[in-house]
PDB file of the backbone (N, CA, C, O) and the ligand in Angstrom, with CONECT records:
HET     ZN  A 101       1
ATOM      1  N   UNK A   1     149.575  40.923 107.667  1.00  0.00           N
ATOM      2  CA  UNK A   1     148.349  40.302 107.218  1.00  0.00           C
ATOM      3  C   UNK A   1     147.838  41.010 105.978  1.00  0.00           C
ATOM      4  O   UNK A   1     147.515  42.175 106.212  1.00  0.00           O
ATOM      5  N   UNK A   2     147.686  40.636 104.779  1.00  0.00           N
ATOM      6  CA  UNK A   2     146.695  40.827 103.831  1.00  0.00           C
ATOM      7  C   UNK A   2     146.064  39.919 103.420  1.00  0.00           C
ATOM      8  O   UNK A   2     146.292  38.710 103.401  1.00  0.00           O
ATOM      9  N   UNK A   3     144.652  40.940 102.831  1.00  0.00           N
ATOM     10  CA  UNK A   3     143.707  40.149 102.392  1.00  0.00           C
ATOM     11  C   UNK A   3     142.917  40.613 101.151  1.00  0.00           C
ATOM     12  O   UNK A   3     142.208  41.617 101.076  1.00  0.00           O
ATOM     13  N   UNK A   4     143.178  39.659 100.148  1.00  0.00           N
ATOM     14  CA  UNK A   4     142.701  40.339  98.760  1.00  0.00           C
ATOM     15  C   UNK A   4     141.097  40.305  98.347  1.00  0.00           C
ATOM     16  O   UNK A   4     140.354  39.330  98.464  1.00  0.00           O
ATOM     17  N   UNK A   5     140.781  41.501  97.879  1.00  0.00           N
ATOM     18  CA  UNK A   5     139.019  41.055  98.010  1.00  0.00           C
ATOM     19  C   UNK A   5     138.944  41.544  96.772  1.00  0.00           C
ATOM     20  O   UNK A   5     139.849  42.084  96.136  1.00  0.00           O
ATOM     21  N   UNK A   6     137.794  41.333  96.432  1.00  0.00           N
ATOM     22  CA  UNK A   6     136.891  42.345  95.306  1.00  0.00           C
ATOM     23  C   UNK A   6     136.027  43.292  95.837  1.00  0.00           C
ATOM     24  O   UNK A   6     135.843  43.518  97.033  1.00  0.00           O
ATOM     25  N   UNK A   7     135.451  43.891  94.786  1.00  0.00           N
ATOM     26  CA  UNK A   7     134.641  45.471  95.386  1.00  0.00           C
ATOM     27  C   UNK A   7     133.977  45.723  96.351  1.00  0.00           C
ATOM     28  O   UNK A   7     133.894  46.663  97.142  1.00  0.00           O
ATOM     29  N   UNK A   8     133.128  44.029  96.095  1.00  0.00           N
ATOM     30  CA  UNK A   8     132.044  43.941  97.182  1.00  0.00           C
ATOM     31  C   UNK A   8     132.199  43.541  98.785  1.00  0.00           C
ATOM     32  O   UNK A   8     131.603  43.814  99.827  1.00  0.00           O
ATOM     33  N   UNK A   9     133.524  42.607  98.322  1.00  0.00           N
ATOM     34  CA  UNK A   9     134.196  42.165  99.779  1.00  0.00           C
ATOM     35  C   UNK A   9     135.187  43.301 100.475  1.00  0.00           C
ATOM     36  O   UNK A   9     134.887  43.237 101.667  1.00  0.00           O
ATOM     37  N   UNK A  10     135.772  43.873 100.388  1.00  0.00           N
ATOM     38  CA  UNK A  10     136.482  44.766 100.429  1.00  0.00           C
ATOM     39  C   UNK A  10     136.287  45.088 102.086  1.00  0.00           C
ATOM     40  O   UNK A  10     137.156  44.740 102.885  1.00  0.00           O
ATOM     41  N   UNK A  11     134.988  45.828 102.536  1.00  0.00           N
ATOM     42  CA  UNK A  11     134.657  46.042 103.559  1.00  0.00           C
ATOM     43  C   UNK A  11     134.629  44.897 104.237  1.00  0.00           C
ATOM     44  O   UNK A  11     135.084  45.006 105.375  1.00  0.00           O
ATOM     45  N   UNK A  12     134.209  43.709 103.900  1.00  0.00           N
ATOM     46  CA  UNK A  12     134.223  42.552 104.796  1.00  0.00           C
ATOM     47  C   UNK A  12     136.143  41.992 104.932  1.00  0.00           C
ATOM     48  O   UNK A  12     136.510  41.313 105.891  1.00  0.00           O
ATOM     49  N   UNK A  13     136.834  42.302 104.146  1.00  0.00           N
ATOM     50  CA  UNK A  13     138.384  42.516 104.539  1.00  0.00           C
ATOM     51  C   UNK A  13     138.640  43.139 106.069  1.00  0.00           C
ATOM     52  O   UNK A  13     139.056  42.678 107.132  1.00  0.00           O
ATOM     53  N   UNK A  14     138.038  44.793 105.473  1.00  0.00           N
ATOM     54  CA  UNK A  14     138.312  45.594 106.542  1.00  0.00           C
ATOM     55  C   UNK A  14     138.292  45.300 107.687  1.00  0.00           C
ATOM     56  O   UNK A  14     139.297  45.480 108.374  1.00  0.00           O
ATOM     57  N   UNK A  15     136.926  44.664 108.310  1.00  0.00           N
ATOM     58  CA  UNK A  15     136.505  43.967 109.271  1.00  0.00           C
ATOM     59  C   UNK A  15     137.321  42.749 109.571  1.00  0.00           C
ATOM     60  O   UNK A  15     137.900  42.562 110.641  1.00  0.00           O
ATOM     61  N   UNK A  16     137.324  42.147 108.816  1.00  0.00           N
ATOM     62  CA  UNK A  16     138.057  41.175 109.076  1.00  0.00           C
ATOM     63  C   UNK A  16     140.140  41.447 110.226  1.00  0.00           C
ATOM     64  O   UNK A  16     140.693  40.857 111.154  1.00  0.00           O
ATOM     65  N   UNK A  17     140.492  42.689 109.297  1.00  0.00           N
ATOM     66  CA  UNK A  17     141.833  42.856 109.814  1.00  0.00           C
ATOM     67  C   UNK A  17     141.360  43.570 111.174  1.00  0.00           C
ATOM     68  O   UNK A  17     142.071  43.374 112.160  1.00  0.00           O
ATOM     69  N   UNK A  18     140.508  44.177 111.279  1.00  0.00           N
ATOM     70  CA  UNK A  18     140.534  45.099 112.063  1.00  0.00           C
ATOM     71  C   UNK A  18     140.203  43.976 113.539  1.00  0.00           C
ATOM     72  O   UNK A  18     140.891  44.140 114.547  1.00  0.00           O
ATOM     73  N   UNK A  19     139.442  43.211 113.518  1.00  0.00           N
ATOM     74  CA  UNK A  19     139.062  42.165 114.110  1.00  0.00           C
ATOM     75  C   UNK A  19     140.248  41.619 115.096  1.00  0.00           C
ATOM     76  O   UNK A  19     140.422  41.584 116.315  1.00  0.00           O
ATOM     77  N   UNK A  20     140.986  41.202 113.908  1.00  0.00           N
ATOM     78  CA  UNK A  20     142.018  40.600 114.116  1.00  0.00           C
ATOM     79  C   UNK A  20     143.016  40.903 114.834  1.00  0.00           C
ATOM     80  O   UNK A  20     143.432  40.234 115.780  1.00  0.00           O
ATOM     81  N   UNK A  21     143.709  42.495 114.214  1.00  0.00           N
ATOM     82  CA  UNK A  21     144.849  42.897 114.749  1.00  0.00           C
ATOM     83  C   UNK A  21     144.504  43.689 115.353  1.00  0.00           C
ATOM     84  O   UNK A  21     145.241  43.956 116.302  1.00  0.00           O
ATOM     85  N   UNK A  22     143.108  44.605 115.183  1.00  0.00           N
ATOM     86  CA  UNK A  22     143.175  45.795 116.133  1.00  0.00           C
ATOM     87  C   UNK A  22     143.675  46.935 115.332  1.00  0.00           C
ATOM     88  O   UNK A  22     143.595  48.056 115.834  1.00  0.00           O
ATOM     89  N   UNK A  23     144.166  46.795 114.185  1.00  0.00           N
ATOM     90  CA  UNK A  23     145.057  47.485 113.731  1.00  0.00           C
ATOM     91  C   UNK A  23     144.201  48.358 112.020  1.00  0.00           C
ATOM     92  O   UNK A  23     143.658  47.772 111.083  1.00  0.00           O
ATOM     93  N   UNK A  24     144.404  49.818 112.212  1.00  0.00           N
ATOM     94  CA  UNK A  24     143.435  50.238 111.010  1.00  0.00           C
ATOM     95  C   UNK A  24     144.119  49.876 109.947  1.00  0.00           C
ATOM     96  O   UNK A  24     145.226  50.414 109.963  1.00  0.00           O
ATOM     97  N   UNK A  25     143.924  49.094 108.881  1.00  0.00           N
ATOM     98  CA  UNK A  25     143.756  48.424 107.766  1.00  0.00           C
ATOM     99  C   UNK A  25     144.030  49.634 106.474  1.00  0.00           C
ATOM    100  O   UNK A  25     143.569  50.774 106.415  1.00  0.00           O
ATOM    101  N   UNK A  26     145.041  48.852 105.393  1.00  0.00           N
ATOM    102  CA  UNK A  26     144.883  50.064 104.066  1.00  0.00           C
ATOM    103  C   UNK A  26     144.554  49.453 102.829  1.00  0.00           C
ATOM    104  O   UNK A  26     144.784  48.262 102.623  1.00  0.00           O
ATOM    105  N   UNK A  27     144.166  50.008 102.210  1.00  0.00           N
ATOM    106  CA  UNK A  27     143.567  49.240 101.197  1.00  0.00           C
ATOM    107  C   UNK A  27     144.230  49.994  99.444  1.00  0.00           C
ATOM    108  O   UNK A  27     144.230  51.019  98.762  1.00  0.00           O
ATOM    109  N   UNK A  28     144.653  48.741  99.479  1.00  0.00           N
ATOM    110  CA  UNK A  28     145.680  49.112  98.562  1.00  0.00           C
ATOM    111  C   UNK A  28     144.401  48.361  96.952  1.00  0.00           C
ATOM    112  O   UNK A  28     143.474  47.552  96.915  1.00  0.00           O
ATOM    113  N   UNK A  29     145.023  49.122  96.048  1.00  0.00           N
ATOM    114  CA  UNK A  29     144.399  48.857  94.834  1.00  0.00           C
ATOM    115  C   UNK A  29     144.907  48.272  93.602  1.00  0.00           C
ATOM    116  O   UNK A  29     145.939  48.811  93.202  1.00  0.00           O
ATOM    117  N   UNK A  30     144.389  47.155  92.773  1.00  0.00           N
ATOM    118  CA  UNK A  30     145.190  46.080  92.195  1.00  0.00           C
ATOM    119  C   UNK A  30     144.977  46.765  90.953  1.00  0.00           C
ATOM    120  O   UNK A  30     145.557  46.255  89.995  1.00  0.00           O
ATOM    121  N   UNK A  31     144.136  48.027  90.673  1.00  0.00           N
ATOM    122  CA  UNK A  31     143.345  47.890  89.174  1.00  0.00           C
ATOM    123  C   UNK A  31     144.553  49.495  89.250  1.00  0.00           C
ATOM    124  O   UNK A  31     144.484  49.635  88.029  1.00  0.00           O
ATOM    125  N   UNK A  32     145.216  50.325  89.556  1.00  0.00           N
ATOM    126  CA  UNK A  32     145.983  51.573  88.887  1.00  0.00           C
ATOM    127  C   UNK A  32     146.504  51.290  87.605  1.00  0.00           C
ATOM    128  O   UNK A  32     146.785  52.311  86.977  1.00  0.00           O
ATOM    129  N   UNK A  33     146.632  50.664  87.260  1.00  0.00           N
ATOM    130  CA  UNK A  33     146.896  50.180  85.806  1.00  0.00           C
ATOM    131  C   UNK A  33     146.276  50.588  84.524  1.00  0.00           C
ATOM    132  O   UNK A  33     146.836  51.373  83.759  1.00  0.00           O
ATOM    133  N   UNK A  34     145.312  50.145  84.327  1.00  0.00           N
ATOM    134  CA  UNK A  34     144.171  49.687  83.646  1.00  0.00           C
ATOM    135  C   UNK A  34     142.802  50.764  83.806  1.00  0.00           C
ATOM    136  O   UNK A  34     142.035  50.604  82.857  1.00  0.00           O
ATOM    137  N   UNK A  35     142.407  51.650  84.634  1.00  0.00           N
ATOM    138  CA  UNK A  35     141.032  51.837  85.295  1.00  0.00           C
ATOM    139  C   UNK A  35     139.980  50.513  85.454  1.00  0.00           C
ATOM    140  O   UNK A  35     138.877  50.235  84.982  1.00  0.00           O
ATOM    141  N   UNK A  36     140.725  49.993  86.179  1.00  0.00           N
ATOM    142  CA  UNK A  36     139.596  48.636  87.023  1.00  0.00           C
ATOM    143  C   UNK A  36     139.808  47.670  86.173  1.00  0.00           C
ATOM    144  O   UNK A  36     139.373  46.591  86.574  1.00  0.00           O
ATOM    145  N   UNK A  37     140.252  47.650  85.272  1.00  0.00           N
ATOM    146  CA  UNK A  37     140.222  46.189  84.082  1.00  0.00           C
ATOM    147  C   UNK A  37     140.947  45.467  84.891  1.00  0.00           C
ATOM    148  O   UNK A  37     142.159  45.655  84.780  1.00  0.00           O
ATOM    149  N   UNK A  38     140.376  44.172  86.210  1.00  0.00           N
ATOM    150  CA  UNK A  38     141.030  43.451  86.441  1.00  0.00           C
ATOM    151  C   UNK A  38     140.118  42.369  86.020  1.00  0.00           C
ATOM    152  O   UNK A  38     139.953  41.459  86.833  1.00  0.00           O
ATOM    153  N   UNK A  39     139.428  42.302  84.764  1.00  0.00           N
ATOM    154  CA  UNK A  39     137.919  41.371  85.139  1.00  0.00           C
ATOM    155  C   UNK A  39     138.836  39.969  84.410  1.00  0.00           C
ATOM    156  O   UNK A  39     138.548  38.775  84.333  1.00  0.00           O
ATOM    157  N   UNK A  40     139.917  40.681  83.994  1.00  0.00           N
ATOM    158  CA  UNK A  40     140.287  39.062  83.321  1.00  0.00           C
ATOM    159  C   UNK A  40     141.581  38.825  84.253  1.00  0.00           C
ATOM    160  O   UNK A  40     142.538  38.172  83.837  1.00  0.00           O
ATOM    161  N   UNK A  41     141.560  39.211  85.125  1.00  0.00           N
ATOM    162  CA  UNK A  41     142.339  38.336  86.523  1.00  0.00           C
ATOM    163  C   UNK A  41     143.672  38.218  85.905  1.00  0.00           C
ATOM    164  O   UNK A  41     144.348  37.195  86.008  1.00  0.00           O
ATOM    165  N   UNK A  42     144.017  39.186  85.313  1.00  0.00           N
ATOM    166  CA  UNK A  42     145.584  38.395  84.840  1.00  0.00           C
ATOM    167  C   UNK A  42     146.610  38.556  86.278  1.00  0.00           C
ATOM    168  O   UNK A  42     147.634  37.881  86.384  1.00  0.00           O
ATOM    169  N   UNK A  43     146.174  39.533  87.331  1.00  0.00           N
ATOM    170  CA  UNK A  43     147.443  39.303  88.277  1.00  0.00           C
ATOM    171  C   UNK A  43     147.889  37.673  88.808  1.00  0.00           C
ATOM    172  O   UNK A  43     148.957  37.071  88.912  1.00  0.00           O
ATOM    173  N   UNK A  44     146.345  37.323  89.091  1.00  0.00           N
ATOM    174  CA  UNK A  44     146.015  36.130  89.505  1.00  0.00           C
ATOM    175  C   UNK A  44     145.784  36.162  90.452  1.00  0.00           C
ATOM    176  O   UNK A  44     145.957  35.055  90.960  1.00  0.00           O
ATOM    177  N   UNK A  45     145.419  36.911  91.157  1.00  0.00           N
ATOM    178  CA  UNK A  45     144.526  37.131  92.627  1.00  0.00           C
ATOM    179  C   UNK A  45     143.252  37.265  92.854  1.00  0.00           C
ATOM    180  O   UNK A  45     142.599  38.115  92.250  1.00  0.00           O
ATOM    181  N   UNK A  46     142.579  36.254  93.972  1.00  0.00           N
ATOM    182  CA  UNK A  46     140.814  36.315  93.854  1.00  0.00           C
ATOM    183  C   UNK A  46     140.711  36.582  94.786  1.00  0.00           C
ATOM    184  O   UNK A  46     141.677  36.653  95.545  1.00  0.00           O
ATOM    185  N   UNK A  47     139.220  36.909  95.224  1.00  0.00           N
ATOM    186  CA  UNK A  47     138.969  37.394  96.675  1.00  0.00           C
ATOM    187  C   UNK A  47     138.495  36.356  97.283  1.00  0.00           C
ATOM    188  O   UNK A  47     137.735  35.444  96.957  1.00  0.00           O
ATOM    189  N   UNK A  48     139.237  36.726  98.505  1.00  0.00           N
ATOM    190  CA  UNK A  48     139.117  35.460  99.517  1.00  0.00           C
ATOM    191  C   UNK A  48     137.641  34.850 100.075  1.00  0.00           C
ATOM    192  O   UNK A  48     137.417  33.700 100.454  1.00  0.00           O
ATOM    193  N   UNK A  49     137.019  35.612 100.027  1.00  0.00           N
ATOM    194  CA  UNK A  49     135.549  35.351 100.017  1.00  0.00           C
ATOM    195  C   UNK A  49     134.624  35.182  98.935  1.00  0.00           C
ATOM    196  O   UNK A  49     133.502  35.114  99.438  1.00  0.00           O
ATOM    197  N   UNK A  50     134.570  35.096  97.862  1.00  0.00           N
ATOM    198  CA  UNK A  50     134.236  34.612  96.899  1.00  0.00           C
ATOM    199  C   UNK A  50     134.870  34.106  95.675  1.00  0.00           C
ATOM    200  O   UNK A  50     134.232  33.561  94.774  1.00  0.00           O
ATOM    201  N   UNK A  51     136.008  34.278  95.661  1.00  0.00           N
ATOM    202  CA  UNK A  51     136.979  33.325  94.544  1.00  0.00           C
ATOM    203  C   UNK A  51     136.890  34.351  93.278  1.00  0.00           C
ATOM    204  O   UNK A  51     137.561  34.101  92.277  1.00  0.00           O
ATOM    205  N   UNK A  52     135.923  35.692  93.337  1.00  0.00           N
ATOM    206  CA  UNK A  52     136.612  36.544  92.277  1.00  0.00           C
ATOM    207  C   UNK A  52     137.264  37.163  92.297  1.00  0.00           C
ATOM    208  O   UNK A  52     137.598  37.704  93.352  1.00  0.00           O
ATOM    209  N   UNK A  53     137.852  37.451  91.061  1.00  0.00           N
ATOM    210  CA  UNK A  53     138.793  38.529  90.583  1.00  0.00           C
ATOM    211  C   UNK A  53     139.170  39.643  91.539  1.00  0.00           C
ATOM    212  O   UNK A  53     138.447  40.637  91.611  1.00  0.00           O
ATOM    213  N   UNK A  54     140.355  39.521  92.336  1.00  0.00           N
ATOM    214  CA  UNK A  54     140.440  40.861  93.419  1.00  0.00           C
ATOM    215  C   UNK A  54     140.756  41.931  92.583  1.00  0.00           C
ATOM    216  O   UNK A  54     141.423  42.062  91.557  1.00  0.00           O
ATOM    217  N   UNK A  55     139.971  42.796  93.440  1.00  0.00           N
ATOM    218  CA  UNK A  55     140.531  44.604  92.827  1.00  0.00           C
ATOM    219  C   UNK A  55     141.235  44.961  94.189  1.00  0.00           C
ATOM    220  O   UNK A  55     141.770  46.063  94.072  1.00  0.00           O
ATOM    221  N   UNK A  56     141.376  44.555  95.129  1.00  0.00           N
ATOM    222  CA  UNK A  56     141.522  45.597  96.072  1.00  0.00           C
ATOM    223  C   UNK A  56     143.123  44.496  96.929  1.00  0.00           C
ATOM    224  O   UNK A  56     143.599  43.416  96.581  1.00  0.00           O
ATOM    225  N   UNK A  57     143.410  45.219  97.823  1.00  0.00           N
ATOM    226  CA  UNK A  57     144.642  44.267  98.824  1.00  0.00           C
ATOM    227  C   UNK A  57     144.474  44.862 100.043  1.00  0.00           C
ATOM    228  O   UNK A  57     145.150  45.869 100.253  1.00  0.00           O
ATOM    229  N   UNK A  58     143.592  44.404 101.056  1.00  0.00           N
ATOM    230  CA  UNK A  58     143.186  44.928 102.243  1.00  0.00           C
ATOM    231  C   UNK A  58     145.018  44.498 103.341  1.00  0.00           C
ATOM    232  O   UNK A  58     145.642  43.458 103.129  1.00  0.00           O
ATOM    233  N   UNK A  59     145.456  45.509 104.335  1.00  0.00           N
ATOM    234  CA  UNK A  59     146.694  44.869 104.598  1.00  0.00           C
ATOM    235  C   UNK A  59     146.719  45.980 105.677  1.00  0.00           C
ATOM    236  O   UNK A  59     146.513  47.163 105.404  1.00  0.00           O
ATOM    237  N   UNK A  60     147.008  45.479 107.036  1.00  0.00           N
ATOM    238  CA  UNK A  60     147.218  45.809 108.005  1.00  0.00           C
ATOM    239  C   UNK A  60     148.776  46.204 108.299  1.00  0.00           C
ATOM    240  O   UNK A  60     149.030  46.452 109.478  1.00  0.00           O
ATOM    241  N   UNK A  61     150.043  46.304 107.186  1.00  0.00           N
ATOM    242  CA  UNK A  61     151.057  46.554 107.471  1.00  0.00           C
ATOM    243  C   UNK A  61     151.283  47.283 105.741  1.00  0.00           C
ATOM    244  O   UNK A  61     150.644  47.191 104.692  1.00  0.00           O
ATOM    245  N   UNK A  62     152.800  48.159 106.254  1.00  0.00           N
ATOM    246  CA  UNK A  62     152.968  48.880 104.942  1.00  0.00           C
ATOM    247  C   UNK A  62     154.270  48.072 104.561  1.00  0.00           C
ATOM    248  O   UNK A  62     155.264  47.887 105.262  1.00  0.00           O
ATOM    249  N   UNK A  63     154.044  47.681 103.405  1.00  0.00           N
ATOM    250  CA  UNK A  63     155.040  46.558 102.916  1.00  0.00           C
ATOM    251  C   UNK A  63     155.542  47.638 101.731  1.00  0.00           C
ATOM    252  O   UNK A  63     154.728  48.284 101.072  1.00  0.00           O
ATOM    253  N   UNK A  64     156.777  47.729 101.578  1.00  0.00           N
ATOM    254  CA  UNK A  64     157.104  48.614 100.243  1.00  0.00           C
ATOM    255  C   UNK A  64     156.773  49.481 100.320  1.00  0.00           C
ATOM    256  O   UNK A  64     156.361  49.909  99.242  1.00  0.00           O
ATOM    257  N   UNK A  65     156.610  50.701 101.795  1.00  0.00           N
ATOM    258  CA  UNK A  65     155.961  52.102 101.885  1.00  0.00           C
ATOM    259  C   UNK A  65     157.576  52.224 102.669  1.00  0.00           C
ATOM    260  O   UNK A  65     158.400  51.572 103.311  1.00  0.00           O
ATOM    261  N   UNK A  66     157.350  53.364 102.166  1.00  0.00           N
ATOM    262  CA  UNK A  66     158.619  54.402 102.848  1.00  0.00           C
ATOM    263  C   UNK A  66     158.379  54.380 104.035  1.00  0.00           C
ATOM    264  O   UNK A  66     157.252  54.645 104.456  1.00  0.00           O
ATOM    265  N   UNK A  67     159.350  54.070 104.797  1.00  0.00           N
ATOM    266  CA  UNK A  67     159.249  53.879 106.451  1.00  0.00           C
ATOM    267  C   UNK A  67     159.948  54.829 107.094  1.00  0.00           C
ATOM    268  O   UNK A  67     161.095  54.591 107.471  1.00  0.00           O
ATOM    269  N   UNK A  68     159.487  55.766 107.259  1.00  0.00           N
ATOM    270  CA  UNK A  68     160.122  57.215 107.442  1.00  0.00           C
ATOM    271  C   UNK A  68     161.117  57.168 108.949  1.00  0.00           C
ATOM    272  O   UNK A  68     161.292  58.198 109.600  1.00  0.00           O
ATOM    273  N   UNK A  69     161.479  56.356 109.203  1.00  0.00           N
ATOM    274  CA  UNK A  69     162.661  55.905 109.815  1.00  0.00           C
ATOM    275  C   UNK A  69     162.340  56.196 111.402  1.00  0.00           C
ATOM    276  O   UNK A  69     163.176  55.918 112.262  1.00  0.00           O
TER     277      UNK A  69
HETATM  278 ZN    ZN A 101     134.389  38.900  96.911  1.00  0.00          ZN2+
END
């Protein structure tokens, strides 16, 4: 499960996964790039609760993390 938010939603992500799966939530960050310049949305990801510009990727699983076996 992920869920892409912006700054303000972010915590309402959290809640949201945690809700859901039970499961503590990581919050991965869209802006390491740049320092936060995501305001012109070029990834193309908005937050699910208000349709702006996500900074953040709320995600209850480690996708592309070293899975230490
Ligand atoms: Zn939002």
């Amino acid at each position: 499960m992920k869920i892409y938010c912006c700054a303000e939603h972010v915590e309402v992500g959290l809640d949201n996964i945690v809700d859901e799966t039970e499961v503590p939530p990581f919050i991965n960050s869209l802006s390491n790039k740049e320092n936060e310049e995501v305001t012109n949305n070029s990834s193309g990801f908005t937050c699910e609760y208000c349709g702006k510009p996500a900074v953040y990727i709320v995600a209850n699983e480690h996708s592309d993390t070293i899975c230490g076996q």
